[in-house]
N, C-alpha and C positions, 0 to 999 in steps of 0.2 A: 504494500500500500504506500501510496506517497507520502511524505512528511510535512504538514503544516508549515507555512513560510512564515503566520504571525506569530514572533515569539513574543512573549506576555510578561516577562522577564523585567521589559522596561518601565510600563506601569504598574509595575510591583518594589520599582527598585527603593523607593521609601519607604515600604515598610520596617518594623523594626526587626523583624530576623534576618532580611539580608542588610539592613543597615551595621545591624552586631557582628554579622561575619566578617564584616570590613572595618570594623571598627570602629564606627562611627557613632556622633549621639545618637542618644533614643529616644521617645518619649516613655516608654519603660522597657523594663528586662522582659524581651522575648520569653518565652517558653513553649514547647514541642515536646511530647514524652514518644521515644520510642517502644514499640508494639502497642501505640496509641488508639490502632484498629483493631481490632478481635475479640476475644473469648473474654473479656471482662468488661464489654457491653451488653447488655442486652438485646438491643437492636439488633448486632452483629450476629447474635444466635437466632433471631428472629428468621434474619435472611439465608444463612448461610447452608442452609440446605445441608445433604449429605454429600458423599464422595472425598478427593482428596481435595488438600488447600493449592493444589496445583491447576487442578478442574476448577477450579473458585476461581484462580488465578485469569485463568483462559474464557472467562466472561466477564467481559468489557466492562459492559452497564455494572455490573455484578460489583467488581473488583473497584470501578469509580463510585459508585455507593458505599462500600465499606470503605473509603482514603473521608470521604465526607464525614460519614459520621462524629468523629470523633472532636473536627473542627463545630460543627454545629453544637454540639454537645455541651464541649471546654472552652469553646473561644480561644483555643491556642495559635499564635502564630506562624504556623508554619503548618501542613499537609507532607504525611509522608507517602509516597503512592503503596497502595498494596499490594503485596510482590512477595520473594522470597529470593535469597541470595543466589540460589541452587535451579532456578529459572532456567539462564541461558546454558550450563552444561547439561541438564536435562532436553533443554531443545536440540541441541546441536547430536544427540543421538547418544550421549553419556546417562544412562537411565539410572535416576537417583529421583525417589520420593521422600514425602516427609511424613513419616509416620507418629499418629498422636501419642503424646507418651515416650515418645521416641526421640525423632528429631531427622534428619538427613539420611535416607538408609539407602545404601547401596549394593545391590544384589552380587554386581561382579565388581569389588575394590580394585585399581589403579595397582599393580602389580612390577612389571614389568617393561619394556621401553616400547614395547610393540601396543600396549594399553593408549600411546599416543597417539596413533592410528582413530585412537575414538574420541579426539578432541579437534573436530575440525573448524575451521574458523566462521565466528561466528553473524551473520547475516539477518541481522533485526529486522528489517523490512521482511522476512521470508519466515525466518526463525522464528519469530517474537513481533509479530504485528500488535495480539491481542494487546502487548502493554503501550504498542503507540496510540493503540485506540483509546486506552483506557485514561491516556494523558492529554490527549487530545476529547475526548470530553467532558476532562474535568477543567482544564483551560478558558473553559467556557462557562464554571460553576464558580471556580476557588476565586476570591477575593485574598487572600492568604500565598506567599508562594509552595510551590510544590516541589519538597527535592524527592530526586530521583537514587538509587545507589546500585548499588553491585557491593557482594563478594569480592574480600581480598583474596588474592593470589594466594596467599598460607591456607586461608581458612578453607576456600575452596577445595583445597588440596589434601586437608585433614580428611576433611569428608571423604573423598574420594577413594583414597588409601587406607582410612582405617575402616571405612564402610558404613559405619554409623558415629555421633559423638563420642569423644573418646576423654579422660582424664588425664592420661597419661603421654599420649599422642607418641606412643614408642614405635610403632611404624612408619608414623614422621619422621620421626627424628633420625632413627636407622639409616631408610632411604637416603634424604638428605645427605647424611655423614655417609657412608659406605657406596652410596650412587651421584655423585654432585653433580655428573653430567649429565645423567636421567634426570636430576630432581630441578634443573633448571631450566631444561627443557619443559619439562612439565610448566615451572613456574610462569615462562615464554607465553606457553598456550594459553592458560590463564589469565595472564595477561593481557594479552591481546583482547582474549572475549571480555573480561571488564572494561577495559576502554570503547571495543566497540556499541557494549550493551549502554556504559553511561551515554557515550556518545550522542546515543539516538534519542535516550532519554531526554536530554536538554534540547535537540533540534526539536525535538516534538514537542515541547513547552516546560519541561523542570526547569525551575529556577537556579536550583543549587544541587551537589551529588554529596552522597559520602559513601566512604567506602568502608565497609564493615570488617575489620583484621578480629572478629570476636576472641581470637583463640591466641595471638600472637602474645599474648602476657606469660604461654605456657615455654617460652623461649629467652633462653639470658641474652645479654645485648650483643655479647660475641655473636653468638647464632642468629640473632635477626642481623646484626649488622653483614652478613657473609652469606646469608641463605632466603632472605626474608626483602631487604630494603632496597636493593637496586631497581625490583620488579615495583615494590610499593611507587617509589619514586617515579617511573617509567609511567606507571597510571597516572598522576598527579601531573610531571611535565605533558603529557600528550594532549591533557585537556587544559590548559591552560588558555591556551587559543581562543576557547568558549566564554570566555571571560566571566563565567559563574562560580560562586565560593566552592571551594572544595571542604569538604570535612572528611577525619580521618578517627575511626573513634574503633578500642578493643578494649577487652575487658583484663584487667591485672598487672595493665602493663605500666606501673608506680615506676620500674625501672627502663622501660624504654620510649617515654612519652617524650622525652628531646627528640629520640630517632625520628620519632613519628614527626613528628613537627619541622626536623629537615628533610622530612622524606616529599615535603613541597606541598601540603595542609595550610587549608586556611586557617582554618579553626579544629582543634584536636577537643577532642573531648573523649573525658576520664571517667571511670567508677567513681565511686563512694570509697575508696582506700589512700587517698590522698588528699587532703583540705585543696581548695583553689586557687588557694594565696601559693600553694608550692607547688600545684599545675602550672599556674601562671610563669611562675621561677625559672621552672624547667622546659617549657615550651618556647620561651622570650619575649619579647615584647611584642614585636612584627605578628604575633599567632592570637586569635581570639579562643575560647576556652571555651568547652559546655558539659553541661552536668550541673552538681554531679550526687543526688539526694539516692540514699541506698529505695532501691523499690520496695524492699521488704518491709520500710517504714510505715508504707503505704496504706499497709495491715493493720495498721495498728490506731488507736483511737486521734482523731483529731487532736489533740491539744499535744502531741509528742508529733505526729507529722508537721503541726505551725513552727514547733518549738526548733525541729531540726533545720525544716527550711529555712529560717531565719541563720542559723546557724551556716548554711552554706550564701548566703545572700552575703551573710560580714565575711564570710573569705574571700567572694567576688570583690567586696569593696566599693561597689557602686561603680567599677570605672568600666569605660566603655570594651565591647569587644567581650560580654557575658552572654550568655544561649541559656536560658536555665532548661532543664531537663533529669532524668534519672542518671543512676551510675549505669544502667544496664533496662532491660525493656519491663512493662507494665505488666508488671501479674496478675494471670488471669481471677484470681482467687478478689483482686481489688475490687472496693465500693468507689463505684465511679462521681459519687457524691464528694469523696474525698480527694480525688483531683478535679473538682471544678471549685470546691474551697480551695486548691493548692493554688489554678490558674491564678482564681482573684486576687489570692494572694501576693505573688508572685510583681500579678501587674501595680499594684496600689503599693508595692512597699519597697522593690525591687532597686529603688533609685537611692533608696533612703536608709541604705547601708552603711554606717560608718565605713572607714578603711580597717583593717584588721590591726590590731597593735603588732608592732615589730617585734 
């Protein structure tokens, strides 16, 4: 299918979450919660039928209703579209679902150098229509912008190779260490299909992308700095061009949130295992930060969710270039009462953070 020529991008660009990506004033601290659509709506169970979240995926109307809900709901600034990282190497003929309970399951794990063979390059207009559609009629809805994302290169690859989520990621690591030439080539492929997947994402009307490393915290800085960050980097320069914020955000990774942030990141954003004044530190000045309230707070009665978010507000400091959002995505177990108290919150008081004492 063709690609929409009007990008929407421009009369969005005052809003406040692409204004915070860039650094710039606000009239208050954005906020966005990742897995802001799904299973701890209502609505979302309302609509979402049976089958997998990939068949969900692959209806347009379907998939642009469930990225809305959530904006409607919370009045958050920003729309993440709804997708799943595991998307385009699914399309491209690498069969990996996501099983509830589960997570990414792969019937025939990434093996081998000949398992290459089943990552062919990846072609969105062919491969991946449904999610141009599904940008392209929400372009037409969202007053909010819309970022678009992909799967990092690692995480991607976790999956792949270990066949389902893994704690350990010892098949990763092996591979990598014992096959560098297999495990970069791999990483190559991957690559490429994340840039092309953001790519079409923003022609088609995302505002902004990010790219999901969820796993790469499970690697010390030597290993990502030598198996992990030339490819990170490589996504991050290729889009540049598009001139939309990039964000780069995984979970644990307290020790390699500099990398990430030279890895050419607009804004990196952290977990809950680091306050924000020491995101900030480590990321530098030139990177805008997001996060970073733990989800599990979430659970818990209102007057301990105010207490904390305040507490992550005075480590932003009031200064510009803050995204607020969780350390990690929206539990579905959450009362969605309690992030529409978090949104209001968020926006009415967000500005009127002292600075952290030194």
């Amino acid at each position: 299918m063709p690609l929409p020529t009007d990008h929407p991008s421009h009369s969005l660009s005052e809003t406040p979450y692409l204004q915070a990506c860039r650094r710039q004033e606000v009239r208050h601290v954005p906020v966005w919660f990742q897995r802001q659509a799904g299973r701890s709506l209502p609505e979302y169970r309302e609509i979402r039928g049976q089958g997998s979240i990939l068949d969900a995926i692959q209806d347009a109307s379907l998939a642009a209703e469930i990225t809305l809900q959530p904006v409607r709901r919370y009045g958050v600034d920003a729309a993440i579209l709804f997708s799943d990282i595991v998307v385009p190497v699914n399309a491209v003929g690498f069969e990996i679902d996501v099983v509830p309970g589960v997570g990414p399951t792969v019937n025939e794990p990434f093996r081998t150098k000949t398992d290459l063979q089943r990552l062919r390059s990846l072609e969105p207009p062919v491969d991946t229509p449904y999610v141009l559609e599904t940008i392209n009629i929400l372009t037409h809805h969202l007053e909010v912008p819309l970022i678009g994302f992909a799967g990092a290169p690692f995480t991607v690859a976790s999956y792949l190779i270990e066949g389902q989520p893994s704690r350990t990621h010892q098949r990763t690591k092996s591979l990598m260490h014992s096959e560098p030439s297999i495990w970069h080539k791999l990483m190559s492929r991957l690559t490429d299909i994340a840039i092309a997947s953001m790519r079409s994402q923003v022609l088609a009307g995302a505002s902004a992308v990010q790219l999901f490393d969820s796993w790469a915290g499970a690697l010390s800085a030597k290993d990502y700095t030598n198996f992990v960050f030339p490819h990170s980097q490589r996504v991050f320069d290729e889009l540049a061009d598009l001139g939309v914020p990039r964000a780069h955000f995984g979970v644990g990774t307290a020790e390699i949130l500099s990398l990430m942030s030279e890895a050419g990141a607009d804004v990196v954003g952290a977990d809950w295992r680091v306050p924000l004044d020491e995101v900030r530190r480590r990321v530098g000045p030139d990177t805008a930060i997001q996060g970073n309230l733990d989800p599990t707070l979430c659970l818990a009665e209102w007057s301990v969710v105010e207490k904390e978010a305040r507490e992550v507000l005075k480590a932003a400091g009031g200064q510009p270039g803050h995204i607020f959002n969780l350390g990690h995505g929206v539990l579905p177990e959450t009362d969605p009462a309690i992030l529409e108290q978090l949104v209001e919150l968020i926006h009415n008081e967000g500005l009127q953070a002292d600075s952290p004492a030194p």
